[in-house]
N, C-alpha and C positions, 0 to 999 in steps of 0.2 A: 504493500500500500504506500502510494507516496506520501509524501510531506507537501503539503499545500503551499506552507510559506516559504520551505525552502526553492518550489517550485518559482512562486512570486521574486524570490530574492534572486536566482538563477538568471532570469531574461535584463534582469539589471543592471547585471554585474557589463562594466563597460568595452572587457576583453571576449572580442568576437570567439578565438578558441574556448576560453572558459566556459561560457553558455556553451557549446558542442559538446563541449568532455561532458558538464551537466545533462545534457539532454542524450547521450548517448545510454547513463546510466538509470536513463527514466524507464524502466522497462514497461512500465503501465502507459505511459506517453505513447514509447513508441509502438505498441502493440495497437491500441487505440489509432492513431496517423496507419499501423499496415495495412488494418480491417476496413478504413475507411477510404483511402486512395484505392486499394483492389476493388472497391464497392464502384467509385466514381469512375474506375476507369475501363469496367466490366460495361458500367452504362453506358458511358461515352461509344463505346464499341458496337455494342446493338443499336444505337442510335444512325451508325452511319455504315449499313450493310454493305451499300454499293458506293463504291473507292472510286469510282468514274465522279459519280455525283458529286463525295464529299471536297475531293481537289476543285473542280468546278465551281463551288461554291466556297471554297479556300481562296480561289482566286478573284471571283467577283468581289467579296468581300475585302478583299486586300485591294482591289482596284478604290474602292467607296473609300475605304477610309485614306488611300492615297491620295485621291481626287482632293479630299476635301485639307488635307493639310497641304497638299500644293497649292490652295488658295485662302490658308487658316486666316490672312488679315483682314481678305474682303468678305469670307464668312461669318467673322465675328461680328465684322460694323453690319454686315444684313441681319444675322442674328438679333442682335443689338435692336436696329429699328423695328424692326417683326414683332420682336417681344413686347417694344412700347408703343408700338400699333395696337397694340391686341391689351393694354394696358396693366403690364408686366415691367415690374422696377428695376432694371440692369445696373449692378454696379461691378466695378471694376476694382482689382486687389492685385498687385505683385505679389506680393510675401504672405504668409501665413498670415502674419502680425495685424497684416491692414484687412484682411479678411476678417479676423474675429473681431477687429472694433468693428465691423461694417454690423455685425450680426448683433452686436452687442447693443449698438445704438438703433439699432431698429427696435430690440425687447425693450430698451429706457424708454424707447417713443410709445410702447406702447405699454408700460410699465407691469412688462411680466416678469414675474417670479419663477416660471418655469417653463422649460421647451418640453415638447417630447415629438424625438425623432425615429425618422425611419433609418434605415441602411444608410452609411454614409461612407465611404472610406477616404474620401477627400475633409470630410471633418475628422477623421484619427488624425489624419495627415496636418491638419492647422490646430490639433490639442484643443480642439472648441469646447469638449468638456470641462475639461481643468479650467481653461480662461475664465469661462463662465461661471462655474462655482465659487474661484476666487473673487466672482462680482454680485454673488450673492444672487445668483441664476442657476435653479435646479435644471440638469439636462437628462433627461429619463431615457434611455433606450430602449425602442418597442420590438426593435428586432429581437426575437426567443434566443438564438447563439447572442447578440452583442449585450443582452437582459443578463444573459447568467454569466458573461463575463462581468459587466459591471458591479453584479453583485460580488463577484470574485476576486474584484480590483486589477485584473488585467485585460491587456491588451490583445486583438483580435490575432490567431496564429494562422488564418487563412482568409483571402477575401472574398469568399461567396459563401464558405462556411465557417465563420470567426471560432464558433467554439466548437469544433472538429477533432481537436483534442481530448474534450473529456465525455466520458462516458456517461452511461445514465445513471448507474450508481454513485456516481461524484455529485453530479446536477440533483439527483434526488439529496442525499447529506448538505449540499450546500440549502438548497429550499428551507430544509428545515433547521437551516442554522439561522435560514434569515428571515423566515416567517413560523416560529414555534406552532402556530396559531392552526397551521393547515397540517390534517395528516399525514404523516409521510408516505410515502408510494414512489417505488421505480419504477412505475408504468409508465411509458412517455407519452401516452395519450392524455393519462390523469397529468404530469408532467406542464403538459403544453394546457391544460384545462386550467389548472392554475394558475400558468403565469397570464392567459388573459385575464383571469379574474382579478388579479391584480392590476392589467395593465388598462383593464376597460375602461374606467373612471378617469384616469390619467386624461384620454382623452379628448374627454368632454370638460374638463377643467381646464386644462392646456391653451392658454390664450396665442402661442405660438408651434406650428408645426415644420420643422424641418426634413429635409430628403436630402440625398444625393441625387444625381442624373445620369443614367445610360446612355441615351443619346438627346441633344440639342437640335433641333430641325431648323438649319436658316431658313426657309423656303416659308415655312409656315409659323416661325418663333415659337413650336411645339416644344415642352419637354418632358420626353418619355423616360420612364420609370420601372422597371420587370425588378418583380415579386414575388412571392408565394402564400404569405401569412396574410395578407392584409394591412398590417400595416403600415405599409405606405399608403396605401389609398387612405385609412383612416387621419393617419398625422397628415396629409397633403387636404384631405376635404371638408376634417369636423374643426377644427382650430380655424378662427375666423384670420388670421395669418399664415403663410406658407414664404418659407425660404426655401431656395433650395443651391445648394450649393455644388460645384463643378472644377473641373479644370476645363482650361480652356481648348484642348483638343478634343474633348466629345463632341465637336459639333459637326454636321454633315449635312452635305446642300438640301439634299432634295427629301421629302416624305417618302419615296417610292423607294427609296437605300435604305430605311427602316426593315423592314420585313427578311431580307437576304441576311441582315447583322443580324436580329432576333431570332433568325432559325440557328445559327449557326452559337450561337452566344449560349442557348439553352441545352441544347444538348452537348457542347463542349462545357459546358460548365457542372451540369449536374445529371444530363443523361434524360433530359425530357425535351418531347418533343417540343413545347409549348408551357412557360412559366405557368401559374392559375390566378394570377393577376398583369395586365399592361394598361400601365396609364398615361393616360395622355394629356395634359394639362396646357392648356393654350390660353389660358385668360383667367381673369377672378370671376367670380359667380358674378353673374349678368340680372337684368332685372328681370324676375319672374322666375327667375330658380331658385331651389328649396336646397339645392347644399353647397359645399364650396367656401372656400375661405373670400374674404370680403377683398385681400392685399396677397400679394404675389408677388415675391422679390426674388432674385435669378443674381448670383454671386459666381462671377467667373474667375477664377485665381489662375496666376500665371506659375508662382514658386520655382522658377528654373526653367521652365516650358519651351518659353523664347529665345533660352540661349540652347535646346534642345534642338529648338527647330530652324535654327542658325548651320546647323551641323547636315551635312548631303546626306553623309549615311547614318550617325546616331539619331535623327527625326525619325526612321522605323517605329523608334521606342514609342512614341507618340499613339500609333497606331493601335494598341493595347484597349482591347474592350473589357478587359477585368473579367475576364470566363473563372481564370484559375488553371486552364487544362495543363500551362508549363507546368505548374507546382505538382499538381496529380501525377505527375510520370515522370518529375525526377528522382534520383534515387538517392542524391543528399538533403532534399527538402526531405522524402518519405520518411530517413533514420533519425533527423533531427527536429523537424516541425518546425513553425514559424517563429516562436519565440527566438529558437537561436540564433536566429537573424541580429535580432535587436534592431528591426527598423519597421515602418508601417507596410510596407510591401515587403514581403522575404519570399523565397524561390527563385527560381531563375530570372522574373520581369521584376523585382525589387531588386537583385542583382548588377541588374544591368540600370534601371531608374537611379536606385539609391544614391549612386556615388554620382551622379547630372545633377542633382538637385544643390539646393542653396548650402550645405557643408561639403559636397566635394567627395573625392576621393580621399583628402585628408582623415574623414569620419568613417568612411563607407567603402574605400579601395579595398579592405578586406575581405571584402562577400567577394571580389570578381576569381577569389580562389576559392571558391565553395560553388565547386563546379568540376565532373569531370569531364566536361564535355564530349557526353555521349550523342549527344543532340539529337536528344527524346523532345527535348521544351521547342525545339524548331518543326519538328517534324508533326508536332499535334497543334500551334498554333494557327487557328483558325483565319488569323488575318495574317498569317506569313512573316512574323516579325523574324527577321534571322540571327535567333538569339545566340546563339554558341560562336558567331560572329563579332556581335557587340561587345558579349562577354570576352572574346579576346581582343577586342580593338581597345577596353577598359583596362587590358591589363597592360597593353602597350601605353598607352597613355598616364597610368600609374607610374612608369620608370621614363618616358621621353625626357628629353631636356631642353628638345627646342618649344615653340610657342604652340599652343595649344586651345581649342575651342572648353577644353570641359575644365572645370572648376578644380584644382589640386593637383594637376598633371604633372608628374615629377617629384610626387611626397611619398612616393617608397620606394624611388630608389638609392640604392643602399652602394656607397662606393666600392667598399670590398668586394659585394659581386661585381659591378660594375668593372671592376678592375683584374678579377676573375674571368670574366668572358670576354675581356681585351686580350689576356694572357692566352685563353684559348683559342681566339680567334689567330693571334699572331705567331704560336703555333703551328694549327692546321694550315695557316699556307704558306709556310717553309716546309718544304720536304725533308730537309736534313733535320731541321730541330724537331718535325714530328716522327721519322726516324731515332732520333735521340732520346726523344720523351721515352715512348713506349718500348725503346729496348731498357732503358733505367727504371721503367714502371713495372713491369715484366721482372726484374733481377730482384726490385726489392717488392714485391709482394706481399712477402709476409711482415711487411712492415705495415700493415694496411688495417688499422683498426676495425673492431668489431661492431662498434656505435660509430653512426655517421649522421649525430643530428636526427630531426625528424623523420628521416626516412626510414633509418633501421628500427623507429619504435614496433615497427609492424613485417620490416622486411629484415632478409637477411641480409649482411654485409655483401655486395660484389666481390667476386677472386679473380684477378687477372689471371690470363693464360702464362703459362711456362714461358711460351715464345711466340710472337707478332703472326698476324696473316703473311706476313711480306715474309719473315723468318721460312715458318712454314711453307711457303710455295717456293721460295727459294731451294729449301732440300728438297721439293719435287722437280727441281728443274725446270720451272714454271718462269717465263720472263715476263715480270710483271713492271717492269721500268713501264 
């Protein structure tokens, strides 16, 4: 059985390897994360029988979301107008920072005490809970996974399934740790019966509803929303206010790109044909309708974005509809989970985001080795992003030295290797000194320690050969000049 807090204290800890060793020895963790990516990616499989089709539709969808970042500045100002046509309040955020005062000064204006949201991963990503608490603004999660992490005081370890991690007998102990009141039961039915009874009233008290956004519709200033619980539609219709907050590449020209992303979005991400909710929100409630929020604000954040899509070939990353499927079919997310990450995106597309965003590779250059690049995460992503690419164009970029588009370029490398693969480079192209080398390497051998750093933790030391290839073919008579 684990340790909860030591759990909680684990994903904290600031040393990327540390969380790995910790999560390595999670054994409940990771057994949980095996049972649950085999599930998702058993679905994912039946969902797309025919391989003609699914490349097909790999491709049209990587066409849409290319389309529309190859015109992301004049999508946004149409975006923009659409929305305040349609009488929809657009504001604009670089940083995190300026995004949660934007959110903040709307609940002063309208003097709430409390949000409650739907799904959001772009609000993990700007800490809008914490900001808000510290302003004396309850921020409730209606999402059932983001509900029981809250209550559990951590952070989401996947993004379409945040608490994928724990089990139902964890989720049942936690319930009753934090509401004595309700029976106990691991039945995930009574489970999920509960937590709406809890989350019902919330609701209808809630003078502010927040969301995130799937896709933004310039064409029509639509924004859509895929769900499963309900609650999105409720936080987006019964709160007589709705924010909903974004980054600024969700968005795509036309309405008629909606339906090609949503097929491929659902069953790459949880193995169904069709979410059991999609909304579509294009305006405040209008005069003569009975639901609806009265005010509709639309919050676009950049956080790095711009200087993302400054970049020919790292602007791919952009393209990321948040399925999850890289995460589901790597095999260093599967043994470690999200938490080891220690960032809001972990798997292979937080991999490759993490270190573009506003701390750099200086914070984040460590994830682009938590990777073996099998290139599973390329080969299932839906919109073609070519990750095990970026992922090494990140690690080149971690050690460069000349000038550089991504934030940190050149904060791990390390002069001693540096000065290592100059030595082997000058080397291999002398003949006689790589001649010299490997007959001296070769004689002394057994000088050759049995730890070699990180690598022998797991492997054995290398034994040079007796005598060189050149050696050998030379006593075959072999003229290998």
């Amino acid at each position: 059985m684990e340790n909860d807090t030591e759990t909680r204290v684990a994903f904290e800890h600031p040393e990327f390897k540390v969380r790995v060793v910790d999560a390595l020895k999670n054994d409940r963790v990771r057994k949980n994360f095996r049972s649950a990516m085999d599930g998702l990616m058993r679905r994912r499989l039946d969902m797309f029988d025919d391989a003609e089709a699914l490349e097909n539709l790999r491709t049209q969808s990587m066409a849409i979301r290319a389309n529309s970042l190859s015109r992301l500045p004049e999508m946004l100002e149409k975006l923009e107008a659409k929305c305040i046509e349609n009488g929809i309040q657009v504001h604009w955020a670089e940083t995190t920072e300026q995004a949660n005062d934007i959110v903040l000064k709307i609940a002063q204006q309208h003097d709430a005490k409390s949000i409650v949201k739907g799904k959001s991963m772009v609000s993990e990503e700007m800490g809008m809970n914490h900001y808000l608490e510290e302003q004396g603004i309850e921020c409730l999660e209606s999402d059932l996974g983001e509900f029981i992490l809250q209550l559990a005081e951590e952070p989401p370890s996947h993004i379409v399934a945040p608490a994928i991690h724990k089990d139902r007998y964890q989720v049942a102990k936690l319930f009753k740790e934090k509401f004595p009141d309700i029976p106990y039961s691991d039945d995930i039915d009574d489970l999920t019966k509960n937590a709406r009874t809890i989350l019902r009233d919330k609701f209808y008290s809630a003078p502010i509803g927040l969301s995130g956004v799937n896709f933004a519709v310039a064409e029509t200033g639509t924004i859509c929303l895929v769900e499963n619980e309900g609650n999105g539609r409720m936080s987006t219709t019964v709160p007589p206010v709705h924010i909903a907050v974004t980054g600024i590449e969700k968005v795509v020209e036309m309405l008629e790109d909606v339906p090609p992303l949503l097929s491929i979005l659902t069953r790459s991400a949880t193995g169904q044909p069709i979410t059991t909710y999609f909304n579509m929100i294009t305006s405040p409630r209008k005069d003569g309708e009975k639901d609806g929020p009265k005010e509709v604000h639309l919050v676009l954040l950049d956080n790095g974005r711009s200087k993302i899509y400054g970049d020919p070939e790292l602007i791919a990353t952009l393209r990321c509809i948040r399925c999850g499927a890289c995460m589901n079919h790597c095999p260093v997310y599967v043994r470690v989970g999200g938490h080891a990450y220690g960032t809001v995106y972990p798997g292979p597309i937080g991999t490759v985001l993490e270190p573009q965003k506003e701390k750099g590779l200086q914070a984040h250059g460590e994830l682009t080795q938590a990777s073996s690049l099998c290139g599973a995460c390329g080969e299932v992503c839906p919109v073609r992003i070519p990750l095990p690419k970026l992922i090494n164009r990140l690690r080149y970029e971690g050690n460069r030295k000349d000038e550089s588009s991504v934030t940190g370029a050149g904060s791990r490398r390390k002069t001693s290797e540096a000065m290592i693969w100059k030595g082997w480079a000058k080397a291999h192209s002398s003949p006689g000194m790589y001649r010299f080398g490997t007959n001296a390497a070769s004689k002394m051998r057994g000088l050759i320690p049995n730890k070699l750093g990180a690598w022998t933790r797991v492997r054995s030391a290398p034994k040079l050969a007796e005598k060189s290839l050149h050696q050998l073919a030379k006593e075959e008579g072999i003229d290998h000049e």
